[in-house]
Phi, psi and omega in degrees: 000329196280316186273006147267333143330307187279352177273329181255017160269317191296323180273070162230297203287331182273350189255314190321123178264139162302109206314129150060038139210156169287155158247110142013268171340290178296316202299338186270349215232296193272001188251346187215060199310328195278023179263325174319159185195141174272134163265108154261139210271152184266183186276139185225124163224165236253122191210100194308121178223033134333299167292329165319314160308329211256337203267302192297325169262005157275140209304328203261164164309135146187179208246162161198117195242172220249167151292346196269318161351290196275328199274348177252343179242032202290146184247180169281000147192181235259349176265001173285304184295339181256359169293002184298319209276136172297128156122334171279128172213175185221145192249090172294161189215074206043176184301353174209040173232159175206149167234168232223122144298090175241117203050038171099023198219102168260220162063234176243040154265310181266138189279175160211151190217128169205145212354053161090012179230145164311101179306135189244101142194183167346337197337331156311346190261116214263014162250353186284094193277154165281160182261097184222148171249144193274358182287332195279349178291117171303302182239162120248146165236125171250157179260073149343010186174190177297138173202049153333329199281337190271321207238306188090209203309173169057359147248062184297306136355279187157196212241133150253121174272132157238118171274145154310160148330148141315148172276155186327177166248156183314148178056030174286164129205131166222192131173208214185137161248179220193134157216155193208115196243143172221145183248358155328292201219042157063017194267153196207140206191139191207129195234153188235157169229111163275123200196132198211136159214131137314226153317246148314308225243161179185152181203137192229119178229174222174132142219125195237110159257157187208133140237142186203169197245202180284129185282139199266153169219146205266034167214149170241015161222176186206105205283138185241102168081048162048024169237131192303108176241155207239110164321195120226099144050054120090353104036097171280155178262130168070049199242352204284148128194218205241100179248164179209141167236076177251170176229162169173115159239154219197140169180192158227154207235100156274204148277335142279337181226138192239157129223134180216133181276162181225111216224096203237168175212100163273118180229162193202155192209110190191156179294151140261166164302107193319318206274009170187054147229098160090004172238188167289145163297336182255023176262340152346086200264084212301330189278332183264010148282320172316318176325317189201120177287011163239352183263177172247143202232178161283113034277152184209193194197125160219146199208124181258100170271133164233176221202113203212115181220133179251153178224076192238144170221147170206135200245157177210126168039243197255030194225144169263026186336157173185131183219132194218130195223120202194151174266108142255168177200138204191085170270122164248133190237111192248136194220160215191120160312138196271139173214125170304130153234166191056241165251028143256175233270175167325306195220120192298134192298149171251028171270314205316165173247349188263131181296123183322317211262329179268081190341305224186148204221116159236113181238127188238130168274122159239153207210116184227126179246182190183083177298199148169160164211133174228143215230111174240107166292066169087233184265341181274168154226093212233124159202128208245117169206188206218141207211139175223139168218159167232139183232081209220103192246147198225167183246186175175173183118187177268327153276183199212138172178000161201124180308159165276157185192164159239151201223159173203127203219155183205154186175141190220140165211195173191159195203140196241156177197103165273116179251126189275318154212203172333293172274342205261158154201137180229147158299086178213132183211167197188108215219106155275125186256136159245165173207159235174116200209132161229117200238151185243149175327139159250106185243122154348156167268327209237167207251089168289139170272118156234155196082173200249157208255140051250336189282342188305145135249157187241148208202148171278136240238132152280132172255346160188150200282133156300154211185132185213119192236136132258158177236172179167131170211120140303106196241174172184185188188160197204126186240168133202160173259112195261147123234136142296187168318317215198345204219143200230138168242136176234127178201146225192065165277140180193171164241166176231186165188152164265156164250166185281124172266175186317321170304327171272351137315301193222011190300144164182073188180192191281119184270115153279354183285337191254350171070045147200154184257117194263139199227136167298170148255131172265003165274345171339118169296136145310160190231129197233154174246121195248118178229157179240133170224161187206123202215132190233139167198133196218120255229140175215187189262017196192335147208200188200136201214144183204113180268109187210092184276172164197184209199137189202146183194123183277118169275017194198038155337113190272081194250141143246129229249131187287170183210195201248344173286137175237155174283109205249352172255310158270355172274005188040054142079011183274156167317137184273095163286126163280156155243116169238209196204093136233221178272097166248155172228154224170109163213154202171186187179157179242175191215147161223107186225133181231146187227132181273141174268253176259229202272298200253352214226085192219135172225145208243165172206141186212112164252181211223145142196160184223153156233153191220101175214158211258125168280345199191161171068216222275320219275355210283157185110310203262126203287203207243144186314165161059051157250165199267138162285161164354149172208153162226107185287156169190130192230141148240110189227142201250120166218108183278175181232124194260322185181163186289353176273322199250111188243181190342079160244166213214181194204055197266147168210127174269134183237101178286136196231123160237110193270175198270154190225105157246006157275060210247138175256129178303145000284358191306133156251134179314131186252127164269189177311134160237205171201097224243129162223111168284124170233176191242110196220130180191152201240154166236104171261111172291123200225144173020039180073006165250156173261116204258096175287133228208138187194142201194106176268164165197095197258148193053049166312302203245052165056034170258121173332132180175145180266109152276123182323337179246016180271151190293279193298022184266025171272339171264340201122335177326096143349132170288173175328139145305187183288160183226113176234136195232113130253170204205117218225153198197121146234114186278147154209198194199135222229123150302127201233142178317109153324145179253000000 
């Protein structure tokens, strides 16, 4: 594409005659040939500066990176590959789930959006990974702060956008494989893309597999409930699994009107670590995991998302339509030895219809719209729509630990975006939400004593009530945007607000990922956000500094609040984690500053810090659980220019700065500080007219042990992956199509 810019600029500047004169040149070439003379023109190339544009008018902080992004920084799964970025962090979930932080904030505080509908899936769970494959990703915009008025409930937090690929360019077929080897955990993976358009009509499909096996840690014993489990060849047992992806869109693309279906599937098939989910560690039967470092054994998971979204847009005059209507389904499957506590029996009935093996069983159906209009009026930009989901998930298994509900949720706004002049751009939206959660009894399978003997009876035990809440919140926000020459402001007030999900509503039972029993409040309040956000930049030929501090205040925040009480019957004896509401505060901010050194030669620097603290109730005085410490990135990167065979290749090495978080609410134990160094080395090689992309990480060079603070397994104690070298090879190529 870059060389056809450049081939139809150079005959646009060598054919053009300069306005009210002849040309010299030409007039001399034809009457006189031998006066010719050849010019080369220097390379002009063409640099899509849409996000720079998209960053300068958006009310909130945000970042927005490329497939090329992700294709140089690929991680075990797309919120890994995107933790690079300040502000971002993640709840690892083994080498090959993660779940996506943003400014301390997870769960269902962060939105996630792919292709333009709200991901529907488990998310409550901090072992619950997204199901997204990152090879299908075009964009990301990630969104920084609340942003309710635009989104509704779960983006109190922030926004993860996932754009598609681009659609093909007309009379096009192509597509690209992709290979991807890692040697942590032996993992090997490919994902292929196929993609063809005519005219009008196009069509883009993707299939992506990975597998792999138990992930390495630079220790070879590990304490679990202070008893010593012993590694094989430094290994979690059972961390192996399995991915699979397809996709495949289709559509038609006019001048006014676009519509396209979109049809995706994600299955994933993968272990915990036998030694700290629901058994003892030293009933573990270790020679037989030991046996083979790929296969999965129990406890495992398995989760299927599938995913049918229609997309149409048409624009008349000054109106911009957009509808967007979509099916999810997210079967989740947890499988486990059934081991009794309290008064179920010994031994699993063989009356039961539920398999002796299936901990927890979740299925959820979401049916979702998403209306808009965007409207230019004069100096406004006006876009006002209306968005409805339905929700309806059921449970199955042998345990208990969340009710089945139906949900129903509707919100309507509108958000002004006024430009005053060049520079001035102001901000105002307004957004009402109603929700509705209707949840059904739960009753024991088994027979429980309750009362004291002589008088006990036995009786099957309800764990949780029918119950039925609304909800309804008015949020809004109000900005504005300056930019100069050099120099860019951003400032931002709103309020945002969550509705309370079932667990949190109605929880009542054992977590074995967390080595606790968790109980709901059914009383519970929407969780409402008063936030400040603020971005200062400042922009030179050679370097750049971006400031973007903020301020945030729950008067009613939704925590789990640990207690002094333990379960001794159905909880195996764990701590009673409560949910509750108090006064929380919150503010940090990140810094970026990057400097061109020489031509070829730059190096960036990006920190992070959050403080966090609880205003009311058990916890006050005490920051919030997962909040993260400080951190600092420092990058020095090289792309020298070698030859016309070797295009935009590079030489990068990162260097992680983490300070030690003695700042925890019990049981949390204080992690300390580490120091982490990644590097990046990558190539584009033209080979037979195609471009063969070539790219080689090597994260945790020099193997060191450290606890990260949000990882699902620093609750034991775990340590993260050792080193790891990931390459990854990309070959695009494009099949020449007949003229008709």
């Amino acid at each position: 594409m870059k060389k056809f810019y450049r081939l139809s600029f150079c005959l646009l500047i060598c054919s053009a005659p300069v306005f009210g004169q002849s040309n010299p040149a030409v007039q001399d070439t034809t009457l006189n040939p031998k006066k010719a003379s050849p010019k080369q023109l220097k390379e002009v190339v063409i640099k899509d500066r849409r996000p720079q544009l998209r960053k300068a008018e958006e009310a909130l902080n945000i970042e927005i990176v490329n497939s090329s992004f992700i294709q140089r920084n690929l991680g075990g799964s797309l919120m890994k590959s995107l933790e690079r970025l300040p502000g971002i962090q993640t709840i690892g979930i083994g080498s090959g789930q993660s779940k996506p932080l943003i400014r301390g904030l997870g769960f269902n505080r962060v939105l996630v959006v792919d292709q333009g509908l709200k991901h529907e899936g488990q998310q409550w769970g901090a072992d619950h990974g997204l199901e997204i494959d990152q090879f299908a990703i075009g964009e990301v915009e990630l969104i920084k702060g609340a942003a309710s008025f635009r989104y509704g409930s779960d983006a109190i937090a922030g926004v993860i956008d996932l754009k598609p690929q681009p659609i093909p360019a007309k009379n096009s077929f192509g597509g690209s494989v992709n290979l991807l080897g890692k040697s942590n955990n032996d993992l090997y993976g490919s994902s292929v893309n196929l993609y063809g358009r005519q005219e009008n009509w196009f069509f883009d499909t993707r299939f992506t597999y990975q597998n792999y096996g138990d992930y390495r840690v630079p220790v070879d014993t590990i304490f679990v409930y202070d008893y010593a489990v012993k590694l094989h060849n430094r290994q979690l047992r059972n961390t192996a699994g399995r991915e699979t992806a397809l996709h495949y869109t289709t559509g038609y693309i006019g001048k006014r009107f676009k519509s396209l279906v979109y049809l995706s599937n994600v299955y994933s098939k993968s272990g915990f670590f036998a030694n700290a989910h629901g058994l003892e560690p030293r009933n573990v039967d270790e020679k037989m995991h030991d046996a083979s470092s790929r296969d999965i054994q129990m406890p495992s998971q398995e989760v299927n998302h599938f995913k049918l979204i229609s997309r149409t847009e048409y624009q008349v005059n000054a109106h911009q339509l957009a509808l967007d209507l979509g099916y999810q389904r997210n079967f989740r499957q947890e499988f486990s030895q059934y081991v009794n506590h309290g008064f179920m029996p010994p031994l699993f009935p063989d009356t039961m219809s539920v398999s002796p093996n299936l901990e927890r069983e979740f299925d959820k159906h979401v049916y979702s719209l998403h209306l808009r209009d965007k409207i230019l009026l004069g100096k406004h930009e006006i876009t006002a729509g209306l968005s409805g989901e339905y929700q309806q998930n059921t449970i199955n298994g042998w345990t208990f630990l969340v009710p089945s509900f139906q949900q129903v949720s509707a919100g309507i706004f509108a958000y002004d975006k006024y430009r005053v002049n060049e520079n001035l751009l102001l901000h105002a939206a307004l957004r009402y939400d109603f929700s509705h959660i209707r949840m059904f009894k739960y009753t024991d399978w088994f027979e429980s004593e309750r009362g004291t003997q002589p008088t006990a009876s036995f009786e099957k035990l309800v764990r949780s009530e029918d119950l039925n809440r609304a909800f309804n919140s008015l949020v809004w926000s109000a900005g504005l945007n300056y930019n100069l020459e050099q120099f860019s402001l951003k400032a931002n007030v709103g309020k945002s607000f969550r509705m309370p999900i079932a667990k949190e509503l109605g929880a009542n039972g054992v977590n074995y990922h967390y080595f606790s029993f968790e109980k709901g409040d059914p009383t519970l309040n929407a969780e409402q956000s008063y936030q400040a956000d603020l971005s200062l930049g400042w922009t030179a030929d050679r370097w750049s500094v971006l400031l973007s501090p903020f301020y945030n205040y729950f008067p009613n925040y939704i925590y789990l609040n640990p207690t002094s009480g333990h379960d001794d019957y159905y909880g195996a004896g764990n701590q009673i984690f409560q949910y509750a509401q108090s006064k929380v505060m919150r503010y940090g901010g990140e810094l970026q500053l990057k400097l061109k050194l020489l031509e070829s030669l730059s190096t960036s620097f990006s920190g992070e810090y959050l403080y966090a603290r609880q205003l009311s109730g058990d916890k006050k005085g005490y920051t919030l659980p997962f909040s993260p410490p400080a951190s600092a990135l420092f990058n020095l990167s090289w792309s020298p220019v070698i030859n016309e065979k070797f295009q935009k290749t590079y030489f990068s090495i990162d260097y992680r700065l983490t300070s030690s978080q003695n700042n925890i609410v019990p049981p949390e134990k204080k992690t300390p500080g580490y120091g982490l160094i990644d590097l990046q080395i990558g190539t584009e090689l033209n080979f037979q007219k195609q471009a063969l992309l070539i790219s080689l990480q090597a994260q945790n060079l020099m193997n060191t042990r450290y606890l990260n603070h949000t990882s699902f397994y620093r609750l034991i104690g775990l340590p993260e992956s050792g080193r790891n070298l990931i390459l990854s090879i990309k070959v695009p190529f494009q099949i020449p199509l007949k003229k008709s």
